[in-house]
N, C-alpha and C positions, 0 to 999 in steps of 0.2 A: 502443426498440432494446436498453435493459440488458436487456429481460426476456427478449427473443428468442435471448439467446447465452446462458442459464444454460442447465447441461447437466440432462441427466434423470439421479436418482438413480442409483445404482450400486452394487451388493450386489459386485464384484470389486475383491477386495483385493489380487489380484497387483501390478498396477502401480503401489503403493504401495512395496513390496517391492523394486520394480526398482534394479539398483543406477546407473544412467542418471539416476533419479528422482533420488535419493539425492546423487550427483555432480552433479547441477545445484542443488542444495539448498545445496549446500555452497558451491559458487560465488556463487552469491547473497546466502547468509550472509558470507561475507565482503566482496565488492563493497558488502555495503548499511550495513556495520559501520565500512567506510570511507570509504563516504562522509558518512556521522552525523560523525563526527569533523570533516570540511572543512567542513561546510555547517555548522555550530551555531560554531563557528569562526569564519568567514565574514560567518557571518548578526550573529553580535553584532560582532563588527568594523565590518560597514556599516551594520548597523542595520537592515536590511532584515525585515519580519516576513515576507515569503513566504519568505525562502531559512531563516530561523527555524522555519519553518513545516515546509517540504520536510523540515530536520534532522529533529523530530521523528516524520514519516514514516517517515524510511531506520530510525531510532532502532523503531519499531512494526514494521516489516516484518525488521530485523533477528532480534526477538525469535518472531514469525512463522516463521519460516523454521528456527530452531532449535525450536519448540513439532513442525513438522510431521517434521523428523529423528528428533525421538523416536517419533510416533507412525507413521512410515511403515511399513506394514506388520501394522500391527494390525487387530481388525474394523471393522466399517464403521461400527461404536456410538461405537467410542471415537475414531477420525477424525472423524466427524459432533459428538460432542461437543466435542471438540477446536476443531473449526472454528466452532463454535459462541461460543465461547469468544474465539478470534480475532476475530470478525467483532464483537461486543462489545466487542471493544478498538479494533479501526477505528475503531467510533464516537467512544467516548472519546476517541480521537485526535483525531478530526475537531472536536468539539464544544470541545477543547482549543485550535486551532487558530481557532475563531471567535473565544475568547474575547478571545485573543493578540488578532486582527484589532480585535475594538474597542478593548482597552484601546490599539491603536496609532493609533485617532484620537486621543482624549486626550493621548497622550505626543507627537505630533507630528513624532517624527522623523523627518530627510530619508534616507531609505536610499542607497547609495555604485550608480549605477546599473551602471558598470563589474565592480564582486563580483557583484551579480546576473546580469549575461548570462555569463559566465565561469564562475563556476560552474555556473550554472544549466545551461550548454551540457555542461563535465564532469559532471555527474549523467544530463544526458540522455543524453551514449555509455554511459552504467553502464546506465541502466534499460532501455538500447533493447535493449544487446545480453543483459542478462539475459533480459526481454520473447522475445527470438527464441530462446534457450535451453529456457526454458517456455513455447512456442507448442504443443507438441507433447501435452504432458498439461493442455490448456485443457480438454476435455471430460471430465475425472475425476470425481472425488465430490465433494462439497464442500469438504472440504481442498484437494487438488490447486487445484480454484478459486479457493480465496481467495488461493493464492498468484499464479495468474495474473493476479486482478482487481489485489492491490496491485500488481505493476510495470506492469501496460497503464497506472493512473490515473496512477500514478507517470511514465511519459516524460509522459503528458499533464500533468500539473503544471507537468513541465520548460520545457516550450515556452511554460506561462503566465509561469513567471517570466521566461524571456528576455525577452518579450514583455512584462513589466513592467519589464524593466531597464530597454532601449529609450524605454519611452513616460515613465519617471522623465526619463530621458537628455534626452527631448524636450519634456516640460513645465516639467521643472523642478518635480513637487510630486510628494511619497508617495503621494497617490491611487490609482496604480496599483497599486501595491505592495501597499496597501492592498487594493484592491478582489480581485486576484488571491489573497490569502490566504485568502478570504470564498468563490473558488470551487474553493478547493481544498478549502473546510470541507466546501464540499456532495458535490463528489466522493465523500470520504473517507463520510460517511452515504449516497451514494447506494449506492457497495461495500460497504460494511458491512453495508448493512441486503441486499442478495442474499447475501451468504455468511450472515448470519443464516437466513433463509428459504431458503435451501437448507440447511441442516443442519439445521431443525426438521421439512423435510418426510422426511429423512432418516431419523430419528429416531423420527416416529410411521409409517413405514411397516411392515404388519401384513405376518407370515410371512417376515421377513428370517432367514434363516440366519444371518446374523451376528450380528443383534441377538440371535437367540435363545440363541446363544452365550454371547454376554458374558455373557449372565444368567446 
């Protein structure tokens, strides 16, 4: 199913340009700039490694979203690189995010299950209604993409950590919490690695006007 929604390359730059694109960029950037703040807040407050987890997320996609304002409107080399770049740091995130997950079977802490469904649910109105903001420029180039993939996986996180608040709520043991940071690792490498592979196919595609540009 990931592979059937990557859109096909795209030599137009215009709608990079757009000042719509642009205006949702910036809503973005700030929704996800604030919510980094509550949720790493939150998260060391209850303990919880997924809402720890989700922070460094908002925290990566924040930074995303300001890398794609700059480059909005350039050729389609230096968005493709750009995104390249991003989708590299996804991973990073992601692989950051597993480590967190085991070192929190060792540390053993009970996560607050109440801060997780709570916030978790305030992250989710943030990520749905950005998500429906950027539904419109899903099928761009690669950049455009990678910002679509980070808030679609993003509400999907959201609903895991609810959904681990709950099950903490109801067991009584971090397991959850735990296990849910662990698939939000793999999300974060499974987006990452398409916005990768979508900007390398970018990038070696022969007779691009815009690549030939750049050069």
């Amino acid at each position: 199913m990931a592979d059937s929604c990557c859109a096909a390359p795209s030599n137009d730059n215009s709608a990079g340009s757009d000042s719509a694109w642009r205006r949702v960029l910036w809503i973005a950037l700030i929704a996800n700039g604030a919510m980094f703040l509550v949720e790493i807040i939150a998260g060391a407050a209850s303990g919880s490694r997924a809402l720890q987890a989700d922070a460094l997320d908002f925290l990566g996609d924040t930074a995303n979203y300001a890398i794609s304002l700059g480059v909005a409107g350039l050729a389609l080399v230096w968005r493709a690189r750009t995104a390249l770049v991003k989708g590299l740091t996804i991973l990073a995130f992601a692989f950051g995010v597993m480590v967190s997950a085991v070192w929190g079977i060792f540390a053993g802490t009970q996560p607050d299950p109440w801060a997780m469904t709570g916030i978790g649910a305030l992250a989710l109105v943030t990520n749905v209604s950005v998500a429906v903001l950027l539904y419109r420029f899903r099928a761009g180039d690669s950049n455009m993409r990678s910002v679509w993939v980070c808030s679609r996986n993003d509400a999907i996180n959201n609903l895991l950590v609810i959904g681990a608040g709950a099950a903490v709520l109801w067991s009584g043991s971090n397991l959850p919490d735990l296990i849910v940071a662990f698939i939000m690792a793999a999300f974060g490498i499974s987006g990452g690695w398409q916005v990768v592979r979508q900007a390398l196919q970018e990038l070696e595609q022969p007779g691009s006007p815009s690549l030939e540009q750049a050069e």
